[in-house]
DOVEXKOL-666846 format. One record per residue (C-alpha): residue number from 1; residue in one letter; x, y, z. Coordinates in steps of 0.05 Angstrom, whole numbers, m for minus. Layout:
@num = NUM | residu = A | X = X | Y = Y | Z = Z
...
//
This chain:
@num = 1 | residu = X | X = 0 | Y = 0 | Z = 0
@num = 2 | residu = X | X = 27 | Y = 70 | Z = m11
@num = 3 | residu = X | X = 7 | Y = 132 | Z = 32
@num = 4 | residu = X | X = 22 | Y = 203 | Z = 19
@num = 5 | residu = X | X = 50 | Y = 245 | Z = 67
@num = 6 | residu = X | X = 37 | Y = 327 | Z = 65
@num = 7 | residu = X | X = 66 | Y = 381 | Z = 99
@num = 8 | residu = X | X = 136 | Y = 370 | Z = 156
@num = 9 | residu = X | X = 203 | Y = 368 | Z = 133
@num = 10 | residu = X | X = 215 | Y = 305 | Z = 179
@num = 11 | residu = X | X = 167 | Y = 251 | Z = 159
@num = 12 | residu = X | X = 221 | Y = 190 | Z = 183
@num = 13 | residu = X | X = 179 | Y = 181 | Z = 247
@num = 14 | residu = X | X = 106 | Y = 185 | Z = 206
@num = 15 | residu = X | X = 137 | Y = 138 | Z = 153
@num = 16 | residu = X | X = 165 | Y = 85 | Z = 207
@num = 17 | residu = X | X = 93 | Y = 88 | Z = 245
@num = 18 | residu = X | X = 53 | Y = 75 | Z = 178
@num = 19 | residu = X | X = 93 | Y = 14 | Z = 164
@num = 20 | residu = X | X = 78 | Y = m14 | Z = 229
@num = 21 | residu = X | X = 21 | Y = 2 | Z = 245
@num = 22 | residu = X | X = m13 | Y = m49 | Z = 193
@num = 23 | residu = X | X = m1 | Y = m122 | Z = 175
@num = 24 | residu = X | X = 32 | Y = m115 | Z = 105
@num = 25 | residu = X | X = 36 | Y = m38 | Z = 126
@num = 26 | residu = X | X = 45 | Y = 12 | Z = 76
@num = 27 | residu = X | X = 108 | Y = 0 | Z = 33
@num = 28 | residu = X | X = 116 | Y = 69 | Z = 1
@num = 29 | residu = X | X = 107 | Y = 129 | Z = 21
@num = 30 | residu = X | X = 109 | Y = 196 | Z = m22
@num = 31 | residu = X | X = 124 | Y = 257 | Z = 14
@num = 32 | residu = X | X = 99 | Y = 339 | Z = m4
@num = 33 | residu = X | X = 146 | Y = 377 | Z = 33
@num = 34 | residu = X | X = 88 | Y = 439 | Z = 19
@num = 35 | residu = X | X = 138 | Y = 493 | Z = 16
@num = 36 | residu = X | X = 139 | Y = 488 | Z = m67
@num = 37 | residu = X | X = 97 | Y = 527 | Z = m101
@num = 38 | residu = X | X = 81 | Y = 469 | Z = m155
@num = 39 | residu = X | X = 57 | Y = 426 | Z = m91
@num = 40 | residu = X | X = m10 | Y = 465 | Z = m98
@num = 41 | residu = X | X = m14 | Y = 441 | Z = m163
@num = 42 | residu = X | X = 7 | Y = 362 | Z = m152
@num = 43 | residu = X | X = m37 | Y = 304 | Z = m160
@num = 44 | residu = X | X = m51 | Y = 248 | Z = m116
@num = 45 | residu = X | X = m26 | Y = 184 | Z = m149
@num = 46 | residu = X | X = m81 | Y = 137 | Z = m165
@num = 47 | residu = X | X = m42 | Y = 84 | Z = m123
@num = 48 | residu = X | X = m44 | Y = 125 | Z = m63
@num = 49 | residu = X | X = m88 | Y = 85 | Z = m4
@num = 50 | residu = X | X = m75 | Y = 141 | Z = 53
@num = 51 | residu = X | X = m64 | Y = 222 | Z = 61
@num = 52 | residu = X | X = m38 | Y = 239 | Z = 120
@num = 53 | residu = X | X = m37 | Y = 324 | Z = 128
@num = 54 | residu = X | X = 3 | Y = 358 | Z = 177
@num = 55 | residu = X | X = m43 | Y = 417 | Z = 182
@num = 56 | residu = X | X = 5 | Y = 459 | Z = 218
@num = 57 | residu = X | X = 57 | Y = 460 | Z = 156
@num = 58 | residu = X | X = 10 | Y = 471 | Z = 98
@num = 59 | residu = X | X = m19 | Y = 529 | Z = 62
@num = 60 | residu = X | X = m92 | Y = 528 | Z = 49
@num = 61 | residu = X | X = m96 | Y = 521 | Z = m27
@num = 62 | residu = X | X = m55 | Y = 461 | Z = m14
@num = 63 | residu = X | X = m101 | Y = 436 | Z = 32
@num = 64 | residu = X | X = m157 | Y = 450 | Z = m7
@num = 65 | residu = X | X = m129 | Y = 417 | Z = m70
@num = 66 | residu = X | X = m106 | Y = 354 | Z = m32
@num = 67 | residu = X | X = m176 | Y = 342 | Z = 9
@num = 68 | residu = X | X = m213 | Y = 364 | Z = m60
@num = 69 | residu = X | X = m176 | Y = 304 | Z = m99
@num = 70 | residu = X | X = m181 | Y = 250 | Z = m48
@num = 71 | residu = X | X = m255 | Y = 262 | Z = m40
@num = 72 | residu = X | X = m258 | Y = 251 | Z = m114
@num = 73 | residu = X | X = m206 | Y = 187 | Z = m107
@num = 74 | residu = X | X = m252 | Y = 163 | Z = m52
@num = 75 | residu = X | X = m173 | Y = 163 | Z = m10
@num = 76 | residu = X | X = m188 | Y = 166 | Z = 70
@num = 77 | residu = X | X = m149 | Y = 234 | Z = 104
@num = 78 | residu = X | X = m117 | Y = 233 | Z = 166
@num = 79 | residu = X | X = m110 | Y = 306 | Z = 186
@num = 80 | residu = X | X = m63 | Y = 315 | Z = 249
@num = 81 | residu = X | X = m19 | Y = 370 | Z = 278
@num = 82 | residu = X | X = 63 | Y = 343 | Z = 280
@num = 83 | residu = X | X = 45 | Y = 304 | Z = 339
@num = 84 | residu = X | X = 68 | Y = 229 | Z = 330
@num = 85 | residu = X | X = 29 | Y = 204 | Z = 384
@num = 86 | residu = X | X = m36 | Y = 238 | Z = 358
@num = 87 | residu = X | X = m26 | Y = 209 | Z = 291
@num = 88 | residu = X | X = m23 | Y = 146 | Z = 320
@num = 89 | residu = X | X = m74 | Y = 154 | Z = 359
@num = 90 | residu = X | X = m114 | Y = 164 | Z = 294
@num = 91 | residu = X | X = m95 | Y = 108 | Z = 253
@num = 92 | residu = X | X = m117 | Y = 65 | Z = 309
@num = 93 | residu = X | X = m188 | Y = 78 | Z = 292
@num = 94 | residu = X | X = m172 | Y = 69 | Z = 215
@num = 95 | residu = X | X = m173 | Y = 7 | Z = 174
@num = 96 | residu = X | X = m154 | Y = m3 | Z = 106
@num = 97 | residu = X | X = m157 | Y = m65 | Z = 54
@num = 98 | residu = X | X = m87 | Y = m91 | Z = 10
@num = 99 | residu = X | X = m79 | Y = m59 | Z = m50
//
């Protein structure tokens, strides 16, 4: 499974707890630092099985276009401030099926 990652500039500790946090876990994960301006403008891959937003690091045209296109992609958000512990926390509740 591959999850994107949007907003930090450290995502090893997000990326380490999304691979364990699930049998099979998520193999790949793509990261949007946010600070580009073309990151407004990028597209979810079709692949993608998780967003994760750090709210606190992203401009809201960014977070506009990213929650805009995984509605459409029918892709589950996980919005969370840089807080490890809250994000895991989070994907506690969430469950998702192999890709």
């Amino acid at each position: 499974m591959k999850a994107l990652i949007v907003g930090a500039d450290h995502i090893e500790p997000i990326r380490r707890e999304l691979e364990m946090s699930f049998s099979g876990g998520f193999t790949r994960t793509e990261h949007w630092s946010g600070r580009k301006v073309g990151d407004e403008r990028r597209k979810i891959p079709s692949d993608t099985s998780l967003v994760v937003v750090i709210c606190d690091r992203v401009n809201h045209k960014l977070l506009r276009n990213v929650r805009e296109q995984a509605q459409r992609q029918d892709v589950p958000l996980l919005y969370a401030h840089h807080s490890l512990t809250e994000i895991r926390a989070k994907l506690s509740g969430m469950s998702f099926a192999s890709a």
